[in-house]
DSSP file (Angstrom, degrees, kcal/mol; ACC not computed):
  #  RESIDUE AA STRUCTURE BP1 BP2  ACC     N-H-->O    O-->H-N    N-H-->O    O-->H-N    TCO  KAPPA ALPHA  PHI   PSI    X-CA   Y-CA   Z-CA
    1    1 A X    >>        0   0    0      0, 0.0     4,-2.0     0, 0.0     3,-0.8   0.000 360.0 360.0 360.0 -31.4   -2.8   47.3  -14.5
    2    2 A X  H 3>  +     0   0    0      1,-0.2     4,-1.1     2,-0.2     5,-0.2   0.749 360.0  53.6 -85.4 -12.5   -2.3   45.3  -17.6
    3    3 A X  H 3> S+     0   0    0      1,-0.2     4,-1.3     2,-0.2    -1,-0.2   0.800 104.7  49.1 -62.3 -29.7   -6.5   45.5  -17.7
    4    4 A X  H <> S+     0   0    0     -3,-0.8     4,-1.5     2,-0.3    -2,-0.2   0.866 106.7  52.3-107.7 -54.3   -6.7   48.7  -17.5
    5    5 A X  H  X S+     0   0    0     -4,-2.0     4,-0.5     1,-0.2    -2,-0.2   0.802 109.6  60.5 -65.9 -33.4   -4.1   49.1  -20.4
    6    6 A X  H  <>S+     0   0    0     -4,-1.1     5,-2.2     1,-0.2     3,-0.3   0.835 101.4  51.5 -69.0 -50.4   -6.6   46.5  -22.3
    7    7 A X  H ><5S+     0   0    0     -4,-1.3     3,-2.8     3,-0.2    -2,-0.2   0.983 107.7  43.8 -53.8 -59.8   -9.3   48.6  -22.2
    8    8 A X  H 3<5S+     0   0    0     -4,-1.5    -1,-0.2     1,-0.3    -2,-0.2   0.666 105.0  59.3 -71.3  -6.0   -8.0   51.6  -23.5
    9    9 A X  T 3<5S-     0   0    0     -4,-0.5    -1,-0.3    -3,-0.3    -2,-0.2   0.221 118.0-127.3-106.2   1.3   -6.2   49.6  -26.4
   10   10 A X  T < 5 +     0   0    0     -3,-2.8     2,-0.3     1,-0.2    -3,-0.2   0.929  56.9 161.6  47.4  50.2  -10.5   48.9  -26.5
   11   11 A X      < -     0   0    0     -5,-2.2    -1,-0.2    49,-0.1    52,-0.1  -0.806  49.7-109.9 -96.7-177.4   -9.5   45.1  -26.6
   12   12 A X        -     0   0    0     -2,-0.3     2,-0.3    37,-0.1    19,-0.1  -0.299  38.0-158.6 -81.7 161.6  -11.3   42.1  -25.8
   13   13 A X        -     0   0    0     43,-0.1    19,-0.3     2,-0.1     2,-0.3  -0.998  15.0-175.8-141.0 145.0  -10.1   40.5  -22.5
   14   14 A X        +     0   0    0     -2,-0.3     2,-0.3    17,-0.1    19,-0.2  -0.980  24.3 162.7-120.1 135.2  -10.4   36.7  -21.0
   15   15 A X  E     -a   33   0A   0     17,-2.3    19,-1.5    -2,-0.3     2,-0.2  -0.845  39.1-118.1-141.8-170.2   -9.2   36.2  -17.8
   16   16 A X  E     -a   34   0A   0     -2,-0.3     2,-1.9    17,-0.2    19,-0.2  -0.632  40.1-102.4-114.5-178.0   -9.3   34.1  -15.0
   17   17 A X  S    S+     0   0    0     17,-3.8     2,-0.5    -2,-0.2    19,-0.1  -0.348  73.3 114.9 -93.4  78.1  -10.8   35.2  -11.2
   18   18 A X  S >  S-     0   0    0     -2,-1.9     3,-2.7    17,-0.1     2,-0.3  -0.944  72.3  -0.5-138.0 175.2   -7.7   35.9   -9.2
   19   19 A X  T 3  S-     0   0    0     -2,-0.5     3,-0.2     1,-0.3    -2,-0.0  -0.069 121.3 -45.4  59.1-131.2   -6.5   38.6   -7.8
   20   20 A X  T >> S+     0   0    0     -2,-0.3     4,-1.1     1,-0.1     3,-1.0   0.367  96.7 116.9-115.8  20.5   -9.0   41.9   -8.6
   21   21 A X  H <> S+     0   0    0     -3,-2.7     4,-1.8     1,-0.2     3,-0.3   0.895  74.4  63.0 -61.1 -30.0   -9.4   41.0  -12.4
   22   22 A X  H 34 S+     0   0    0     -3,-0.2    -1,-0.2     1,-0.2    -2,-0.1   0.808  91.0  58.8 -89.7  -5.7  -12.9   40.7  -11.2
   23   23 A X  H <4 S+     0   0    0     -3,-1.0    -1,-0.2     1,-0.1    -2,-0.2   0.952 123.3  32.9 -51.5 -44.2  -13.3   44.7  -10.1
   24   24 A X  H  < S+     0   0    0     -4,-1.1     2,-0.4    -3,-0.3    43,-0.2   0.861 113.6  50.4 -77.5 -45.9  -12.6   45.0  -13.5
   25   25 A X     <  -     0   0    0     -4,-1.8     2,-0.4    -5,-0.2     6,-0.1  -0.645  60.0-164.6-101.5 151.8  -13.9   42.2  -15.8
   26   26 A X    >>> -     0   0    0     -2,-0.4     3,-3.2     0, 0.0     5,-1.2  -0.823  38.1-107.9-150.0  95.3  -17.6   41.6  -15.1
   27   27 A X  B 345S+b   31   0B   0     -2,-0.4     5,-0.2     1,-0.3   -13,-0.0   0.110 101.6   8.9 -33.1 132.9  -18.2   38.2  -16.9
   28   28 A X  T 345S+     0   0    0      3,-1.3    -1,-0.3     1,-0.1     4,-0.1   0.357 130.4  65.7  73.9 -16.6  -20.2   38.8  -20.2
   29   29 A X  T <45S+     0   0    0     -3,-3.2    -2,-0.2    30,-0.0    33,-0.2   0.942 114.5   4.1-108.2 -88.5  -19.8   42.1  -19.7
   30   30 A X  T  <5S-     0   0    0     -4,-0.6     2,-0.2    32,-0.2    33,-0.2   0.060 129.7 -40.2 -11.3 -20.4  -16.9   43.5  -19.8
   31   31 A X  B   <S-b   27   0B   0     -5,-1.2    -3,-1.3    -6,-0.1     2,-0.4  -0.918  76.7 -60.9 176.5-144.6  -15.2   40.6  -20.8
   32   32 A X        -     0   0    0    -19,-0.3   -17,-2.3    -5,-0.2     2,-0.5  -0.939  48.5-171.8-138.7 120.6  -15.1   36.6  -20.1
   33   33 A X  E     +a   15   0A   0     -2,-0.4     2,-0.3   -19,-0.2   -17,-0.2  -0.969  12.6 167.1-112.6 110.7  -14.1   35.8  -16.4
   34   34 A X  E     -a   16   0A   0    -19,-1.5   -17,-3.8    -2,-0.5     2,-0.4  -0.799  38.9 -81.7-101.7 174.4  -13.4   32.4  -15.6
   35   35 A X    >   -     0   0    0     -2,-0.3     3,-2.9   -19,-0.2     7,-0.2  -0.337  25.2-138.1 -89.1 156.4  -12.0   30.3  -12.9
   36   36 A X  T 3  S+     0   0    0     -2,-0.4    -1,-0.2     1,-0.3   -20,-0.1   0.774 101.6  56.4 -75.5   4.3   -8.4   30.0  -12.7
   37   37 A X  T 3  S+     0   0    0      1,-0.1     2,-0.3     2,-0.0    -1,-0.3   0.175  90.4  71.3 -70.8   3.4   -9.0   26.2  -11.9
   38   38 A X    <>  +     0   0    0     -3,-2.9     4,-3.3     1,-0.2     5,-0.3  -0.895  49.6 168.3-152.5  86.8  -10.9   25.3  -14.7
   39   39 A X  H  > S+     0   0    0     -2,-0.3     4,-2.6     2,-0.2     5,-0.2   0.909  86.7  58.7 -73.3 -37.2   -8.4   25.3  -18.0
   40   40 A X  H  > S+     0   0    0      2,-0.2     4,-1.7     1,-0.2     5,-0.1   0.990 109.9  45.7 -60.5 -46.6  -11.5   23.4  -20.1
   41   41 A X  H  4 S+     0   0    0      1,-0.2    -2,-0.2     2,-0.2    -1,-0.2   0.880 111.6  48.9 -32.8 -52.9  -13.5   26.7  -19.0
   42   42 A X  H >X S+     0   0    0     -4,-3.3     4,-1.5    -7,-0.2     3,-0.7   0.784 112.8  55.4 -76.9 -26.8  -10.5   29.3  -20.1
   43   43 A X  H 3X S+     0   0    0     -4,-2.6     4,-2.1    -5,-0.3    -1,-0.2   0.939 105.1  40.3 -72.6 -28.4  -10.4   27.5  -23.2
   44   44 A X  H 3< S+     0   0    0     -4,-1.7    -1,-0.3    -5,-0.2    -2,-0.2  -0.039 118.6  55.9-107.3  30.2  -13.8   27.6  -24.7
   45   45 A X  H <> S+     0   0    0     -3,-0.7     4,-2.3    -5,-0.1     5,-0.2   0.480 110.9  41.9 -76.5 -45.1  -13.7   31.3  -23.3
   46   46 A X  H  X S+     0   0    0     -4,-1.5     4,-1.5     1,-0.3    -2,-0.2   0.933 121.3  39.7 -73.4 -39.8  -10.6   31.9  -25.4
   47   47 A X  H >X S+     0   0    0     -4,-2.1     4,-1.6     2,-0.3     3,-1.1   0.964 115.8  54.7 -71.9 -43.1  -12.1   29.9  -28.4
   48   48 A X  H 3> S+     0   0    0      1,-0.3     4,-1.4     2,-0.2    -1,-0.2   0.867 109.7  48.5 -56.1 -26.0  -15.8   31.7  -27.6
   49   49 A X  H 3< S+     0   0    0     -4,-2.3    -1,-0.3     1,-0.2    -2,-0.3   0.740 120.5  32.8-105.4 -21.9  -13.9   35.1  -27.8
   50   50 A X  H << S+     0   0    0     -4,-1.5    -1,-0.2    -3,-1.1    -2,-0.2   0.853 116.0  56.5 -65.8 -41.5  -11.9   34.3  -31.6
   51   51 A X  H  < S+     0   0    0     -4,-1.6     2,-0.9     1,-0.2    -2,-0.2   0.901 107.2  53.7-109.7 -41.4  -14.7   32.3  -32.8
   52   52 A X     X  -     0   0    0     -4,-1.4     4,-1.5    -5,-0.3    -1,-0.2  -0.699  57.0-171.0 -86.8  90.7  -17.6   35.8  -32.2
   53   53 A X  H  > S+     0   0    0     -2,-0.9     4,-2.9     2,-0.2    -1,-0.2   0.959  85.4  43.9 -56.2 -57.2  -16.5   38.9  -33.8
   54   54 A X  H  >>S+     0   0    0      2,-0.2     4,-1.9     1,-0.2     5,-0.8   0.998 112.0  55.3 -62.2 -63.7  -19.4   41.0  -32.0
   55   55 A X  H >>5S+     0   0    0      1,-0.2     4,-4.5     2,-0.2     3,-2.0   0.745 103.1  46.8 -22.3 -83.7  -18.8   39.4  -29.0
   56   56 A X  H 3X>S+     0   0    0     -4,-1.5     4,-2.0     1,-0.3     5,-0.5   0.944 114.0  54.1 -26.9 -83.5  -15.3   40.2  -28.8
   57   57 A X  H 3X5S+     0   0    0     -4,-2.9     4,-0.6     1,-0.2    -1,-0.3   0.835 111.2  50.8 -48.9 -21.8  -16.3   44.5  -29.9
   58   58 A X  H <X5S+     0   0    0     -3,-2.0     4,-2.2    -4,-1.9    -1,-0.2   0.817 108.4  41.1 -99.7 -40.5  -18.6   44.6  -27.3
   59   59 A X  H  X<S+     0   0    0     -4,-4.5     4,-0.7    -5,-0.8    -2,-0.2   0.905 116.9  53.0 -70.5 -14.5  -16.8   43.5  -24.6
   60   60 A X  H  X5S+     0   0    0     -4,-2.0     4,-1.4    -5,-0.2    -2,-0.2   0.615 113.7  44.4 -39.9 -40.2  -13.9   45.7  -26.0
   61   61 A X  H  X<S+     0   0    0     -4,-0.6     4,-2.0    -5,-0.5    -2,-0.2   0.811 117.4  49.1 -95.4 -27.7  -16.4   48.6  -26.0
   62   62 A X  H  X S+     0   0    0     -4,-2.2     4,-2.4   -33,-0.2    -1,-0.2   0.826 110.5  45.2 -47.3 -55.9  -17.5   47.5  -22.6
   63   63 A X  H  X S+     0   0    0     -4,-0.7     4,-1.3     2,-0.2    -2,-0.2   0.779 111.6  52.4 -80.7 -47.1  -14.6   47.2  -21.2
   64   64 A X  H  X S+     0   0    0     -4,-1.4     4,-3.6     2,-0.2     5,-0.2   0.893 109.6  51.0 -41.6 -69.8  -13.3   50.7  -22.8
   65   65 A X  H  X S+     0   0    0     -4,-2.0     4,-1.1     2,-0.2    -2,-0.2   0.892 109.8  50.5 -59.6 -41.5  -16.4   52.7  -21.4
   66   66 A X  H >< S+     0   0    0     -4,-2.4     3,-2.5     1,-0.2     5,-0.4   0.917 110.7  51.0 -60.4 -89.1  -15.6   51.0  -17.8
   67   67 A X  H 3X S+     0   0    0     -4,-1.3     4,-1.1     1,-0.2    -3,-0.2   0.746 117.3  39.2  -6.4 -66.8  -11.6   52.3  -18.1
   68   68 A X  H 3< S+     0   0    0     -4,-3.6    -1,-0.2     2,-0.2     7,-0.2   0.775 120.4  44.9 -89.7  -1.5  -12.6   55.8  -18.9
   69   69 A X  T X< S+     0   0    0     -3,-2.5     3,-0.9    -4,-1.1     2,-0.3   0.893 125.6  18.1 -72.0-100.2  -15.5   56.0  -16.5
   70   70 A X  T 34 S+     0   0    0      1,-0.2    -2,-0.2     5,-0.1    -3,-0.2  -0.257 130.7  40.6 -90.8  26.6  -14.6   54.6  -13.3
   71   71 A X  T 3< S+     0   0    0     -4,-1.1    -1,-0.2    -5,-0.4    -3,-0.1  -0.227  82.2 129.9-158.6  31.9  -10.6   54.6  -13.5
   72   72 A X  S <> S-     0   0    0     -3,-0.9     4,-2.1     1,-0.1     5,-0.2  -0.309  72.0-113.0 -84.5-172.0  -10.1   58.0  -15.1
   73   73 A X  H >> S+     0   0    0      2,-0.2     3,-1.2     1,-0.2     4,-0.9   0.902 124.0  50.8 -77.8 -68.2   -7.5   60.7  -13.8
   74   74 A X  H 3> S+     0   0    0      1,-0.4     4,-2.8     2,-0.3     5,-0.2   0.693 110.5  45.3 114.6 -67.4  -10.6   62.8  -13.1
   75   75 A X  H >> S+     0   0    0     -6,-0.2     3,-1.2     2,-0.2     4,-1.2   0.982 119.0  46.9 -62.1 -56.2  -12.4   59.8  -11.2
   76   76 A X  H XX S+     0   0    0     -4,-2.1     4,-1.3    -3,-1.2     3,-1.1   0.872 111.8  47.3 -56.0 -64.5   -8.9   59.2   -9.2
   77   77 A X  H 3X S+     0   0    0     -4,-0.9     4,-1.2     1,-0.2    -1,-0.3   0.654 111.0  48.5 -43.1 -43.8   -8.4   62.5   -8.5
   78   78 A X  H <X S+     0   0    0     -4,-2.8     4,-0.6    -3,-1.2    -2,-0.2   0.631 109.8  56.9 -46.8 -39.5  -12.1   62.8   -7.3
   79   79 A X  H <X S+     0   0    0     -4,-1.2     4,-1.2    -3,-1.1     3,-0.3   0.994 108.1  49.4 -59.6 -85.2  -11.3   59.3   -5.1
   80   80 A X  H >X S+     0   0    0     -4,-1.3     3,-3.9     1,-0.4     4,-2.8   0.796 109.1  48.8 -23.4 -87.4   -8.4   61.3   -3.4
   81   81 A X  H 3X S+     0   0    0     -4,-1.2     4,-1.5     1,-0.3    -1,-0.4   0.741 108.6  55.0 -51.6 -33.1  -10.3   64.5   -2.4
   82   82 A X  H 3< S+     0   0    0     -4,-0.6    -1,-0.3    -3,-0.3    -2,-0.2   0.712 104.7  47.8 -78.5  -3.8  -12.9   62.7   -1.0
   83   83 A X  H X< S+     0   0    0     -3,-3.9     3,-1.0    -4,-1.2    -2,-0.3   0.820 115.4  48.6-101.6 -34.7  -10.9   60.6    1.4
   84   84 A X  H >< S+     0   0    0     -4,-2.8     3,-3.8     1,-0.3    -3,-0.2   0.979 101.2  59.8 -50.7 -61.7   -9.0   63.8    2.5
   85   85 A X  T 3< S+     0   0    0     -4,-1.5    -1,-0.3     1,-0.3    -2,-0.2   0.603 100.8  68.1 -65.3 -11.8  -12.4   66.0    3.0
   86   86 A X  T <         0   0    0     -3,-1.0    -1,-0.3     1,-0.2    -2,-0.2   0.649 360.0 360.0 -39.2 -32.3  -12.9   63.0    5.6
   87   87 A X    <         0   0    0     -3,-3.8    -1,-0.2    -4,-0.2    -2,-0.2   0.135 360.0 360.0-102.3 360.0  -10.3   64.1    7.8
């Protein structure tokens, strides 16, 4: 949830791969995905992502267009009626 809240606040996200952060976060893309085993990795993400102003707005902007695309009420709502009309 707290990704999804990151997006729409159009910030930049690093995270690590557990859970579903990676439905969301699409390494380079969307954000900076590392593994959650590998602290030297999440650090020189965290530093890559202060150090790169554009970086940092495009994976914001990335991240933003994914949120309102594929996890709007409209898409949810869409989700919903189509697993019904299954039945």
């Amino acid at each position: 949830m707290a990704l999804l809240e990151y997006g729409l606040a159009n910030l930049a996200v690093v995270a690590t791969n557990v859970g579903e952060c990676n439905q969301i976060i699409k390494n380079k893309n969307t954000g900076l995905l590392v593994s959650a085993e590998d602290s030297n990795a999440l650090g020189s993400a965290i530093m890559s992502s202060i150090e790169d102003l554009n970086l940092r707005r495009a994976h914001a902007k990335q991240l933003t267009q994914l949120i309102n695309t594929d996890f709007s009420e409209t898409r949810a709502l869409q989700t919903i009626v189509n697993t019904y009309t299954l039945f």
